[in-house]
PyMOL Python script that loads the backbone (N, CA, C, O; Angstrom):
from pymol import cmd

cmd.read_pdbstr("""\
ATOM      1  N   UNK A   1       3.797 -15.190 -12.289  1.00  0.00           N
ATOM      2  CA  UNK A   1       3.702 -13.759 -12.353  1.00  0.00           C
ATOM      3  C   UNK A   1       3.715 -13.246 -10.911  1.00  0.00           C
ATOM      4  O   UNK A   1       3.181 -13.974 -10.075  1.00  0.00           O
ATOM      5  N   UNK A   2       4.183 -12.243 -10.563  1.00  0.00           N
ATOM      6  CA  UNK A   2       4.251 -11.632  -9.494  1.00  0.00           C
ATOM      7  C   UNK A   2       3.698 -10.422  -9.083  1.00  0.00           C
ATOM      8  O   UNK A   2       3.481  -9.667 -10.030  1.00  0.00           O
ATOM      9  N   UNK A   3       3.426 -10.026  -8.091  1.00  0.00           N
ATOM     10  CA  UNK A   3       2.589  -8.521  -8.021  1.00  0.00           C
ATOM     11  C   UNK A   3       3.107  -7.778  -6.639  1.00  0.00           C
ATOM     12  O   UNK A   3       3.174  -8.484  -5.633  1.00  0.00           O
ATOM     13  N   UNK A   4       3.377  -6.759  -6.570  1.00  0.00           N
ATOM     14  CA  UNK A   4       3.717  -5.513  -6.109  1.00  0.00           C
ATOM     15  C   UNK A   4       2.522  -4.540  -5.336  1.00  0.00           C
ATOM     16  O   UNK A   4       2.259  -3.482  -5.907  1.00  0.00           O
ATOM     17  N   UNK A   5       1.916  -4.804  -4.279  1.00  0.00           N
ATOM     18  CA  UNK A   5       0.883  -4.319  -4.351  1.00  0.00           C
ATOM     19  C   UNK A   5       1.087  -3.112  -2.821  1.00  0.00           C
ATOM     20  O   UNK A   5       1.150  -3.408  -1.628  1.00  0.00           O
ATOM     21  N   UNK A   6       1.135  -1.996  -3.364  1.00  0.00           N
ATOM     22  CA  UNK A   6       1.101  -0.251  -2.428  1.00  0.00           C
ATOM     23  C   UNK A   6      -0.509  -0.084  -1.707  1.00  0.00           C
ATOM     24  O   UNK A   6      -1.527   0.226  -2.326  1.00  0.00           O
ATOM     25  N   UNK A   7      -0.417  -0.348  -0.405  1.00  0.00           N
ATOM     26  CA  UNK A   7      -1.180  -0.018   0.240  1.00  0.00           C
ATOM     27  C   UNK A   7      -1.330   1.114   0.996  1.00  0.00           C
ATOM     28  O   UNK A   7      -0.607   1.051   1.991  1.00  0.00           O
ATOM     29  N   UNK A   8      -2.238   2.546   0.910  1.00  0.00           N
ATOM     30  CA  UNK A   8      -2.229   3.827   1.799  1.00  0.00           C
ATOM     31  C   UNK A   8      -3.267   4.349   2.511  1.00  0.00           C
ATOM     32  O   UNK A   8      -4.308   4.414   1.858  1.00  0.00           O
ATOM     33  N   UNK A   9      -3.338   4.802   3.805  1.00  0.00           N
ATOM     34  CA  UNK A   9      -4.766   5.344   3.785  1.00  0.00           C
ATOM     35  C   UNK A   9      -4.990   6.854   2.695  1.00  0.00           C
ATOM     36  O   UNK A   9      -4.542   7.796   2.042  1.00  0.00           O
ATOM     37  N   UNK A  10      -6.247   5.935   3.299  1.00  0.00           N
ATOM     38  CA  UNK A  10      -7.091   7.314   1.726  1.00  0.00           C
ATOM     39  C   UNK A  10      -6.596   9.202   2.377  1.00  0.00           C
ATOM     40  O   UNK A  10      -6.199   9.479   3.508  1.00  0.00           O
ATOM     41  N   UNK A  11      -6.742   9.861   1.586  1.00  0.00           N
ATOM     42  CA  UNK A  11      -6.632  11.481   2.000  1.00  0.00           C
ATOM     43  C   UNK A  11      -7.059  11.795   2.715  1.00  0.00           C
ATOM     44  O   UNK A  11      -8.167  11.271   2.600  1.00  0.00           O
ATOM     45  N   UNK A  12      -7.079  12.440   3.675  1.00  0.00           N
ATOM     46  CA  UNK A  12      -8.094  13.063   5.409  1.00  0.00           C
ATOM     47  C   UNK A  12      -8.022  12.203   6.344  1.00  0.00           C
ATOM     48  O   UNK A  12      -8.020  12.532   7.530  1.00  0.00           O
ATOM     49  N   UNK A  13      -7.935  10.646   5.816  1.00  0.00           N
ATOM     50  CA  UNK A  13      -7.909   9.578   6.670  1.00  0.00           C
ATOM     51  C   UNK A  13      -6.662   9.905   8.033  1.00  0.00           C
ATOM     52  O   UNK A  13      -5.490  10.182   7.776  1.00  0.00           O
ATOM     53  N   UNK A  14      -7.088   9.824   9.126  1.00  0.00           N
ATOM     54  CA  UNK A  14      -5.799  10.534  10.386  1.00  0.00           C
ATOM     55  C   UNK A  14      -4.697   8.734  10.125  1.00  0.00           C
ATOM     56  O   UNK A  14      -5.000   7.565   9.885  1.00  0.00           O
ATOM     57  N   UNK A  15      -3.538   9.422  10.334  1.00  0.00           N
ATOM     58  CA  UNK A  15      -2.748   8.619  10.139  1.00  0.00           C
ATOM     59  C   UNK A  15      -1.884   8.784  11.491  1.00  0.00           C
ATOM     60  O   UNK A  15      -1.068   9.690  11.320  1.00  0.00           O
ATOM     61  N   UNK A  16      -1.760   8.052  13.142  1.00  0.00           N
ATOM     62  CA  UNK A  16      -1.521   8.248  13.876  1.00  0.00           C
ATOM     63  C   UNK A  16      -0.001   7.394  13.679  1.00  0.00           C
ATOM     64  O   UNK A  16       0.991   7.936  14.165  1.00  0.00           O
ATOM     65  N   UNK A  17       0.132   6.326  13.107  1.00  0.00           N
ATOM     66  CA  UNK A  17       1.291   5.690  12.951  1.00  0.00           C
ATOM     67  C   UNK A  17       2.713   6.884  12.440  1.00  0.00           C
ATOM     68  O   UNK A  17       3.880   6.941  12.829  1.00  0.00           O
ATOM     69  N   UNK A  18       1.840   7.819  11.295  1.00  0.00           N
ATOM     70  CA  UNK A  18       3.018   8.284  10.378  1.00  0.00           C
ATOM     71  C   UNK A  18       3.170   9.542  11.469  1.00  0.00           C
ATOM     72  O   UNK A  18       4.257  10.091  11.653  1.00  0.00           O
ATOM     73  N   UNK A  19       1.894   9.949  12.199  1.00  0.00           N
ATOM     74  CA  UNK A  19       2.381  11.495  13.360  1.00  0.00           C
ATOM     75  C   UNK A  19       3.497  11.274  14.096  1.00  0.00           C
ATOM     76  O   UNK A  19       4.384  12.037  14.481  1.00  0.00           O
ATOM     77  N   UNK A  20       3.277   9.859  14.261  1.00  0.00           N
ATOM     78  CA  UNK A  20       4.021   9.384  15.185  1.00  0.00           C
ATOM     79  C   UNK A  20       5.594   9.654  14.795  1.00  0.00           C
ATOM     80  O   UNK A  20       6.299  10.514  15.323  1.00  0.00           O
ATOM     81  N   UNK A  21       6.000   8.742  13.762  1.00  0.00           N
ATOM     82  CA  UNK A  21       7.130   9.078  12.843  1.00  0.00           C
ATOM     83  C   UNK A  21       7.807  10.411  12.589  1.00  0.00           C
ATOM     84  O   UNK A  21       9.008  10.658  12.694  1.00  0.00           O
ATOM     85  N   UNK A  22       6.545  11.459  12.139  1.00  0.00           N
ATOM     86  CA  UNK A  22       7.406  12.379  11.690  1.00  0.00           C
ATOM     87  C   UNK A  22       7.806  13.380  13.017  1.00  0.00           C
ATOM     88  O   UNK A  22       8.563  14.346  12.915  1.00  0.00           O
ATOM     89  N   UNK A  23       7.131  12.943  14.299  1.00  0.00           N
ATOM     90  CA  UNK A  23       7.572  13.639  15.440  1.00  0.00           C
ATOM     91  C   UNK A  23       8.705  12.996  15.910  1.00  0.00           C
ATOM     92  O   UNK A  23       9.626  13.649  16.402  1.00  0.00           O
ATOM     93  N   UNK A  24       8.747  11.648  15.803  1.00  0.00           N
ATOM     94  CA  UNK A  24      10.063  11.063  16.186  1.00  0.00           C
ATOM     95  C   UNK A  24      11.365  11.963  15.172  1.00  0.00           C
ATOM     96  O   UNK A  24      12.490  12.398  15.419  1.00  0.00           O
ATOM     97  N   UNK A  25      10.432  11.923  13.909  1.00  0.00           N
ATOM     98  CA  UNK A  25      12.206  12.138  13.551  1.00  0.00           C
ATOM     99  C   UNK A  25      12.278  13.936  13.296  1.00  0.00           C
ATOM    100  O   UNK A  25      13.172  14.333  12.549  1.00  0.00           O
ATOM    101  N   UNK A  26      11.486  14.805  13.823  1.00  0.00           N
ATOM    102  CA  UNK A  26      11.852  15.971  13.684  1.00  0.00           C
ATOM    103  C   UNK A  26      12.663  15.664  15.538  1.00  0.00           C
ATOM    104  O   UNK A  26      13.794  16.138  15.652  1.00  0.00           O
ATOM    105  N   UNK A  27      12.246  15.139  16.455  1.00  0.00           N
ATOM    106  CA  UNK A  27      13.187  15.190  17.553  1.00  0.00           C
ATOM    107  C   UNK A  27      14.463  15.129  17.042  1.00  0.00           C
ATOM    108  O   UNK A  27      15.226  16.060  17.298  1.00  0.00           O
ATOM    109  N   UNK A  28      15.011  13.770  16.047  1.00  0.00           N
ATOM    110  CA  UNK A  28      16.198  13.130  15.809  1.00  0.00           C
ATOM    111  C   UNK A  28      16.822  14.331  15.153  1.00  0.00           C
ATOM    112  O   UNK A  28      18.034  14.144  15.044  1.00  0.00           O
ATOM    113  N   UNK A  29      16.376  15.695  14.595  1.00  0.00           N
ATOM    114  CA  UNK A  29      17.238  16.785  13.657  1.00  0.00           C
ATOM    115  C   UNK A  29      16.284  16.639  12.726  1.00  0.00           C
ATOM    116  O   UNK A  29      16.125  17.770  12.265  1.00  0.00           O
ATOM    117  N   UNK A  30      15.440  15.771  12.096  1.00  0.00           N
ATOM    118  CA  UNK A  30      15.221  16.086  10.331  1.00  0.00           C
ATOM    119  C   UNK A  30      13.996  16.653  10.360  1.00  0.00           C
ATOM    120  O   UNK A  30      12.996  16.065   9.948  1.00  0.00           O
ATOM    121  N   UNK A  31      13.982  18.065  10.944  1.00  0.00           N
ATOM    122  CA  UNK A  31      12.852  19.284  10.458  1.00  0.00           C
ATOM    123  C   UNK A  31      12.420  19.385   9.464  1.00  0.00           C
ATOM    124  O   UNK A  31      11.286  19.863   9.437  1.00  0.00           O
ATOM    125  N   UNK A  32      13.042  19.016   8.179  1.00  0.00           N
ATOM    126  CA  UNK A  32      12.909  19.416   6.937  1.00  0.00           C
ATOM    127  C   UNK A  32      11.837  17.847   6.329  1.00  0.00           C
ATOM    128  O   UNK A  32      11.176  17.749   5.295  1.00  0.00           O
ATOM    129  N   UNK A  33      11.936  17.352   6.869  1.00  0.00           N
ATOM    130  CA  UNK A  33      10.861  15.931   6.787  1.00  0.00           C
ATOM    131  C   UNK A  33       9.398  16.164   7.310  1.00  0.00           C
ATOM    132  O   UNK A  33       9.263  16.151   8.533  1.00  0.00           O
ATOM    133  N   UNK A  34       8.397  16.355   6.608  1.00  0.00           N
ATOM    134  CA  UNK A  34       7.483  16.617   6.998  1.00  0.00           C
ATOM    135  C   UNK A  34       6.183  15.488   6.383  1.00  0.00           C
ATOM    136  O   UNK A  34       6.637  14.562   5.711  1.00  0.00           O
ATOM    137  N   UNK A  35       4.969  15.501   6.524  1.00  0.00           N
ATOM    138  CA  UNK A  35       3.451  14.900   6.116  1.00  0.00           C
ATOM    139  C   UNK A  35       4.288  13.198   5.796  1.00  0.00           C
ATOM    140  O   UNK A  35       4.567  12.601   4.756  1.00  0.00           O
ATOM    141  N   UNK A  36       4.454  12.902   7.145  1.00  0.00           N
ATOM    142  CA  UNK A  36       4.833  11.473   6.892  1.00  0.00           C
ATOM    143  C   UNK A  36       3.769  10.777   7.209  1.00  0.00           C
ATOM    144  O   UNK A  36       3.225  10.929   8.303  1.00  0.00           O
ATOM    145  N   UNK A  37       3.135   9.541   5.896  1.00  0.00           N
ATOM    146  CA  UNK A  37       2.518   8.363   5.843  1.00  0.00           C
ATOM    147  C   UNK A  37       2.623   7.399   5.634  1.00  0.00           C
ATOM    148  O   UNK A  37       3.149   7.125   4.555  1.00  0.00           O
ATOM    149  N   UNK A  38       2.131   6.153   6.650  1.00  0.00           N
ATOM    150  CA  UNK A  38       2.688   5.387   6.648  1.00  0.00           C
ATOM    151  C   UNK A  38       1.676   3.892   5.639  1.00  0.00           C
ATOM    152  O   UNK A  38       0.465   3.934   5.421  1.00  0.00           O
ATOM    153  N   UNK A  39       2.218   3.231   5.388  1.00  0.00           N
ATOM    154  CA  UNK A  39       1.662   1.949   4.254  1.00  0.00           C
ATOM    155  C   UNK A  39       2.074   0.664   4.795  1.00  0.00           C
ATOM    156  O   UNK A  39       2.557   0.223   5.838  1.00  0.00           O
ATOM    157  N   UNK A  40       1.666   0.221   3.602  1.00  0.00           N
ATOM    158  CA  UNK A  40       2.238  -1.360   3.457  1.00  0.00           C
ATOM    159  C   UNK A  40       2.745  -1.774   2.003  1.00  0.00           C
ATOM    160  O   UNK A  40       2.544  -1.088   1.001  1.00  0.00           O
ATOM    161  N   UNK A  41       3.277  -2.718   2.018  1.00  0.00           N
ATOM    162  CA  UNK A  41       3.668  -3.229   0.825  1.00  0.00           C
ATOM    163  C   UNK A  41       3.766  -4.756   0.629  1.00  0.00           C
ATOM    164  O   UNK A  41       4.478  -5.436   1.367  1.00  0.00           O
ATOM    165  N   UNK A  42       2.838  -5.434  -0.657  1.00  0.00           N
ATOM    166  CA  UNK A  42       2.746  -6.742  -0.444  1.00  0.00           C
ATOM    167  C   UNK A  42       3.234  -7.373  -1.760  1.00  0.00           C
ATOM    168  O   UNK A  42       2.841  -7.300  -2.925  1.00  0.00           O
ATOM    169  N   UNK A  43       4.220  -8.007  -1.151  1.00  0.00           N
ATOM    170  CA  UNK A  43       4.162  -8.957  -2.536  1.00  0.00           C
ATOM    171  C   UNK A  43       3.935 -10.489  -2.793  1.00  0.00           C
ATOM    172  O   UNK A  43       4.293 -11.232  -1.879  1.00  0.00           O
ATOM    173  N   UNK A  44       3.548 -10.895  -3.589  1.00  0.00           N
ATOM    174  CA  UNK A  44       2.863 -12.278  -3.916  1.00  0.00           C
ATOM    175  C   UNK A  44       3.305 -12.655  -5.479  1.00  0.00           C
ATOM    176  O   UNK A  44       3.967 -12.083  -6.345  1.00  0.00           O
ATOM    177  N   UNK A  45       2.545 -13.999  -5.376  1.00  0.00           N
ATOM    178  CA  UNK A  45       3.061 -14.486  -6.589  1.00  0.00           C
ATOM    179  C   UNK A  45       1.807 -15.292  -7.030  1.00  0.00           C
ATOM    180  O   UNK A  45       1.349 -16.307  -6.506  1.00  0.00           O
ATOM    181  N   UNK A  46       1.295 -14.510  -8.266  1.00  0.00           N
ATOM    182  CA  UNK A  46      -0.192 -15.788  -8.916  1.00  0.00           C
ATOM    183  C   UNK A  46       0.207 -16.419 -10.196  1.00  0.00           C
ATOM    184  O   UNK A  46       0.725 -16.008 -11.235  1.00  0.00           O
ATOM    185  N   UNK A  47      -0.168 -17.432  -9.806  1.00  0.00           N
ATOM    186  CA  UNK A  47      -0.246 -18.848 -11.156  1.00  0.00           C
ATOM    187  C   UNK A  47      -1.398 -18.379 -12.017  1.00  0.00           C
ATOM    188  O   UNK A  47      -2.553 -18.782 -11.875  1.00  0.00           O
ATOM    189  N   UNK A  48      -0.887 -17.245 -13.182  1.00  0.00           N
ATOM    190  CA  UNK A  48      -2.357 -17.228 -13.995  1.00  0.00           C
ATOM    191  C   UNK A  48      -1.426 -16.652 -15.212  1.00  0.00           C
ATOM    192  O   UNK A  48      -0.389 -16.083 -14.871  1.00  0.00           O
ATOM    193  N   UNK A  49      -1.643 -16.731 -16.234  1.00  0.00           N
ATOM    194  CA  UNK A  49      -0.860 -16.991 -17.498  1.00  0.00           C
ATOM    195  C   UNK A  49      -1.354 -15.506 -18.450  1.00  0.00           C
ATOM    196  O   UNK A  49      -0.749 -14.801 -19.258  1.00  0.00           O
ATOM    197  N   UNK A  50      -2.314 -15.487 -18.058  1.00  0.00           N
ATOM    198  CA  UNK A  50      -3.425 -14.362 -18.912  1.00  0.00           C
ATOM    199  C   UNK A  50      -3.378 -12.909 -17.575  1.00  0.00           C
ATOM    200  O   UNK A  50      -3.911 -12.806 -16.471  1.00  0.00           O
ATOM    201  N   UNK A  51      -2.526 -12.042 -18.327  1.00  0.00           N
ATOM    202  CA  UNK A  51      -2.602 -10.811 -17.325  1.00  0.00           C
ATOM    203  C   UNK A  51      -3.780 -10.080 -16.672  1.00  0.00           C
ATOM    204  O   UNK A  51      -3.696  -9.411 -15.642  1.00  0.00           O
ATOM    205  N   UNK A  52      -5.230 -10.352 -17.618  1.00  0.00           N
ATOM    206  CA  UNK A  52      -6.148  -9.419 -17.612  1.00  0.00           C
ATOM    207  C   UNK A  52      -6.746 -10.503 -16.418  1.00  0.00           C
ATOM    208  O   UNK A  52      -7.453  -9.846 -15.654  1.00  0.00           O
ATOM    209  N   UNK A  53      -6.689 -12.057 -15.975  1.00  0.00           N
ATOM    210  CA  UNK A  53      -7.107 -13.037 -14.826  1.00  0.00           C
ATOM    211  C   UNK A  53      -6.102 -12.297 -13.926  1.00  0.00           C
ATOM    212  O   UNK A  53      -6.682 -11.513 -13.175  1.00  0.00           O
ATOM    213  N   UNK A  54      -5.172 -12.310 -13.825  1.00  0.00           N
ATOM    214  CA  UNK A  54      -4.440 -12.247 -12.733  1.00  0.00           C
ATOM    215  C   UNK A  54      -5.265 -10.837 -11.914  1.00  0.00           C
ATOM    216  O   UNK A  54      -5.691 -10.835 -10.759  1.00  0.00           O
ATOM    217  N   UNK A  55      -5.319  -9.701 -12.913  1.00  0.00           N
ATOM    218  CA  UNK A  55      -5.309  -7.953 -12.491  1.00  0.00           C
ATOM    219  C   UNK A  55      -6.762  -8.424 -11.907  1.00  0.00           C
ATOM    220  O   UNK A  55      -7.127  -7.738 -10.952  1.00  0.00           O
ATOM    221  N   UNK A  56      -7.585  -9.375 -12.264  1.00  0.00           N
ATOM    222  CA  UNK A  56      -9.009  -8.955 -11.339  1.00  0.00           C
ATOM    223  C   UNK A  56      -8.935  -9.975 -10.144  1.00  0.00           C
ATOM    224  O   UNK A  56      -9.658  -9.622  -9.212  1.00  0.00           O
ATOM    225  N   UNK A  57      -8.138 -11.343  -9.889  1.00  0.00           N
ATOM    226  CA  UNK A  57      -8.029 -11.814  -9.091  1.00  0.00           C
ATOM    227  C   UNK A  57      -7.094 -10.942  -7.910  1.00  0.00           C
ATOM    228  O   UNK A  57      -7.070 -11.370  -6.756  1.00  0.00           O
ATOM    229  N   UNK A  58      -6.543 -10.039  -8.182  1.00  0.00           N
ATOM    230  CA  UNK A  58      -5.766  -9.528  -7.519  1.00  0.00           C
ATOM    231  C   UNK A  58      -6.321  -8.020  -7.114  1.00  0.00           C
ATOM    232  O   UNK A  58      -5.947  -7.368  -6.139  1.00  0.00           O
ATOM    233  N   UNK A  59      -7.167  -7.682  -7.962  1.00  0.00           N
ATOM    234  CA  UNK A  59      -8.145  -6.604  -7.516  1.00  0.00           C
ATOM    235  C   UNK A  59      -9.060  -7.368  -6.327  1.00  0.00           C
ATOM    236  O   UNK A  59      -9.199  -6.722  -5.289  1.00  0.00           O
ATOM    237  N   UNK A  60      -9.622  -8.543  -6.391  1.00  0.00           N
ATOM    238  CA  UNK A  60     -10.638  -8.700  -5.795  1.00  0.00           C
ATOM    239  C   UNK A  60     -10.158  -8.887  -4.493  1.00  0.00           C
ATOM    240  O   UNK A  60     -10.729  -8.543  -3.458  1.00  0.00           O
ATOM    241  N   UNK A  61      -8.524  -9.741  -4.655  1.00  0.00           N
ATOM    242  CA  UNK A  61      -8.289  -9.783  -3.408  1.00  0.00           C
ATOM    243  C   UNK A  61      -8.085  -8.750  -2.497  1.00  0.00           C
ATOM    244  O   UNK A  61      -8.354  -8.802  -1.297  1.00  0.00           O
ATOM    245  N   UNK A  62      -7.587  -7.783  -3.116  1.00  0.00           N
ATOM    246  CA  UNK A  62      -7.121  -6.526  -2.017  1.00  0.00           C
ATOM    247  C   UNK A  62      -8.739  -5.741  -1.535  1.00  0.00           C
ATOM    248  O   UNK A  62      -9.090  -5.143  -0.518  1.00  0.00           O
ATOM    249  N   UNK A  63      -9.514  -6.135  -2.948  1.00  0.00           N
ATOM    250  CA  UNK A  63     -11.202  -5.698  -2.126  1.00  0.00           C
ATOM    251  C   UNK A  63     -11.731  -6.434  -0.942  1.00  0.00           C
ATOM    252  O   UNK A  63     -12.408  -5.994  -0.013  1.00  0.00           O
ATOM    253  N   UNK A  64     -11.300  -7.609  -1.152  1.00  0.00           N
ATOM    254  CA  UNK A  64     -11.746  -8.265   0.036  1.00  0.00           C
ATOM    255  C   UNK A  64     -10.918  -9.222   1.230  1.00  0.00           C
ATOM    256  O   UNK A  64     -11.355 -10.229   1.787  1.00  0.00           O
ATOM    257  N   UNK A  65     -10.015  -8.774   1.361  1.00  0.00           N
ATOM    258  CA  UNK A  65      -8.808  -8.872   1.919  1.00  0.00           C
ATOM    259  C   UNK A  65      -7.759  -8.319   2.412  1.00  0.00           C
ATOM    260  O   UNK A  65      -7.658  -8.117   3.622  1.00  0.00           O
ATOM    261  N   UNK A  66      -6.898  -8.020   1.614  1.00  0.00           N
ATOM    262  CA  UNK A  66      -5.708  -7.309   1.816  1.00  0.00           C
ATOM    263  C   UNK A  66      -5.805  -5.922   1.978  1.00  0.00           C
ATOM    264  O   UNK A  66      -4.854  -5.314   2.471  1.00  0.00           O
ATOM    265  N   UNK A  67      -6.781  -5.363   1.645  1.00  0.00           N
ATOM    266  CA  UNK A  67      -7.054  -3.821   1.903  1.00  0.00           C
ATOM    267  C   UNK A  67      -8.187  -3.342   3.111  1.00  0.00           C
ATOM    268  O   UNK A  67      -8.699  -4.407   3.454  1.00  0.00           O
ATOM    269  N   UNK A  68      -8.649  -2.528   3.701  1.00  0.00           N
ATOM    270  CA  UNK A  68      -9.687  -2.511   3.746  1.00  0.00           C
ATOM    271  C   UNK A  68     -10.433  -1.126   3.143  1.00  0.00           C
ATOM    272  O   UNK A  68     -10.246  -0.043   3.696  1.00  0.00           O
ATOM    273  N   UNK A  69     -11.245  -1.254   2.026  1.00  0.00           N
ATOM    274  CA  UNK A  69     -11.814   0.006   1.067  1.00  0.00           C
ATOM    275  C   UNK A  69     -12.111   1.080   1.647  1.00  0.00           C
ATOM    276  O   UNK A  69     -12.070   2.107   0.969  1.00  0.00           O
ATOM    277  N   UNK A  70     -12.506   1.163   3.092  1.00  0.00           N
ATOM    278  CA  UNK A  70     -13.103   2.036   3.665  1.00  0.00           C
ATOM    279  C   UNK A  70     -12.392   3.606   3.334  1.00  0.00           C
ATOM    280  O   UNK A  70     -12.727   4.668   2.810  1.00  0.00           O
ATOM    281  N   UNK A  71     -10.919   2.861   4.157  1.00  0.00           N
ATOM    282  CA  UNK A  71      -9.818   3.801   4.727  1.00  0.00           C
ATOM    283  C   UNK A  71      -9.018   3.685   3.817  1.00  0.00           C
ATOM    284  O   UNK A  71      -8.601   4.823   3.601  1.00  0.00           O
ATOM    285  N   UNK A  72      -8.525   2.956   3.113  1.00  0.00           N
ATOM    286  CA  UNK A  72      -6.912   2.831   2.348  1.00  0.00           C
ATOM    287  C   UNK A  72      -7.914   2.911   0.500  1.00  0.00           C
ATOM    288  O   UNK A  72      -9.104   3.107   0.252  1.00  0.00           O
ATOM    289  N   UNK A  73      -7.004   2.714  -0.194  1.00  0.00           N
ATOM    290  CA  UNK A  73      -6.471   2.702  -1.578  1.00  0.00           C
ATOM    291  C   UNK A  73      -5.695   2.109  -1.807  1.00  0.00           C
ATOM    292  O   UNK A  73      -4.885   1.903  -0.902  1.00  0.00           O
ATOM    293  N   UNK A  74      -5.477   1.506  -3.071  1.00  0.00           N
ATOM    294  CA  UNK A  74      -4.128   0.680  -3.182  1.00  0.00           C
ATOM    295  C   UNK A  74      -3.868   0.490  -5.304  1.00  0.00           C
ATOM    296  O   UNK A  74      -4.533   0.475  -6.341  1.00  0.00           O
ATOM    297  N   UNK A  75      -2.365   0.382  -4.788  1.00  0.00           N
ATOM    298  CA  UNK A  75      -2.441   0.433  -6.269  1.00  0.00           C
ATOM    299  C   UNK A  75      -1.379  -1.245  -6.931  1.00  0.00           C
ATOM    300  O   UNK A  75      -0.777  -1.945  -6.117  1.00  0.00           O
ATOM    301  N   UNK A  76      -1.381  -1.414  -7.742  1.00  0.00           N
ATOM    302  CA  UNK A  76      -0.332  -2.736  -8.020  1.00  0.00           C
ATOM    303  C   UNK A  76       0.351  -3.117  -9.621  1.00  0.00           C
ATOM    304  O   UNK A  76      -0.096  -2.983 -10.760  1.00  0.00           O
ATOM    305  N   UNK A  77       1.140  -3.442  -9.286  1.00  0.00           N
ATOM    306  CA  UNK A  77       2.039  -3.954 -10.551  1.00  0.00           C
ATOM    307  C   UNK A  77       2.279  -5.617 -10.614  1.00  0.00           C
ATOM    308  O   UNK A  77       2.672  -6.446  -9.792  1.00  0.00           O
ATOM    309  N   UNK A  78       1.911  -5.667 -11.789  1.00  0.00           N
ATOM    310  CA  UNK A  78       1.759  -7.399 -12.276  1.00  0.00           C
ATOM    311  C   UNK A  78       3.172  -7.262 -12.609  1.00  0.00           C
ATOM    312  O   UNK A  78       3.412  -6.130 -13.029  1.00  0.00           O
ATOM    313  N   UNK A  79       4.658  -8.385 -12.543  1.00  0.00           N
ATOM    314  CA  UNK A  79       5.679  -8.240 -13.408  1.00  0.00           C
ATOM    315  C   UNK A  79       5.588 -10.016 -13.131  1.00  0.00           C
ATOM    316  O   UNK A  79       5.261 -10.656 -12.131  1.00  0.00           O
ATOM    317  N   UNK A  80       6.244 -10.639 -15.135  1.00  0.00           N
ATOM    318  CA  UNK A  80       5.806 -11.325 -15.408  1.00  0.00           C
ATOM    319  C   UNK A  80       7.649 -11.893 -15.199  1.00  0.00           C
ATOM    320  O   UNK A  80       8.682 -11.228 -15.277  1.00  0.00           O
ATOM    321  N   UNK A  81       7.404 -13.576 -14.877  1.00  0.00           N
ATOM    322  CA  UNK A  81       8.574 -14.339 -13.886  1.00  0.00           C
ATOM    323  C   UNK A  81       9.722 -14.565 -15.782  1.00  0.00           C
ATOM    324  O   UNK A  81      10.823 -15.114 -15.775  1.00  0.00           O
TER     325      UNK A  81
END
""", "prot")
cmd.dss("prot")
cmd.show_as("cartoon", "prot")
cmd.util.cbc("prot")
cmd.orient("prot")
């Protein structure tokens, strides 16, 4: 099984990576591009047969791992091989 997992900072959280971005690209012409944020995106692959094992092994990991709760949110999709 495989998983899809969207990483963002949370709302209010300052996002200096994406300021960065959307000033670069209003220089480049695209004014019309605005509230750019920036993420991650992870994908993996778990050996677990039973969807409802996989969704909490894969919750726990992004709790204690792959995310950090403070600042980000994250959301994920199990798709089965």
């Amino acid at each position: 099984m495989k998983a899809v997992i969207k990483v963002r900072l949370k709302n209010g959280i300052l996002d200096p990576q994406g300021k960065t971005v959307n000033n670069a690209l209003h220089h480049l012409g695209f004014g019309s591009i605005n509230d750019v944020r920036i993420g991650k995106l992870i994908e993996l692959t778990i050996k677990e047969k039973k969807q409802d094992v996989a969704r909490k092994k894969i919750e726990e990991a992004c709790k204690k791992l792959l995310t950090n709760p403070i600042i980000e949110d994250f959301t994920y999709e199990l798709i089965e091989d």
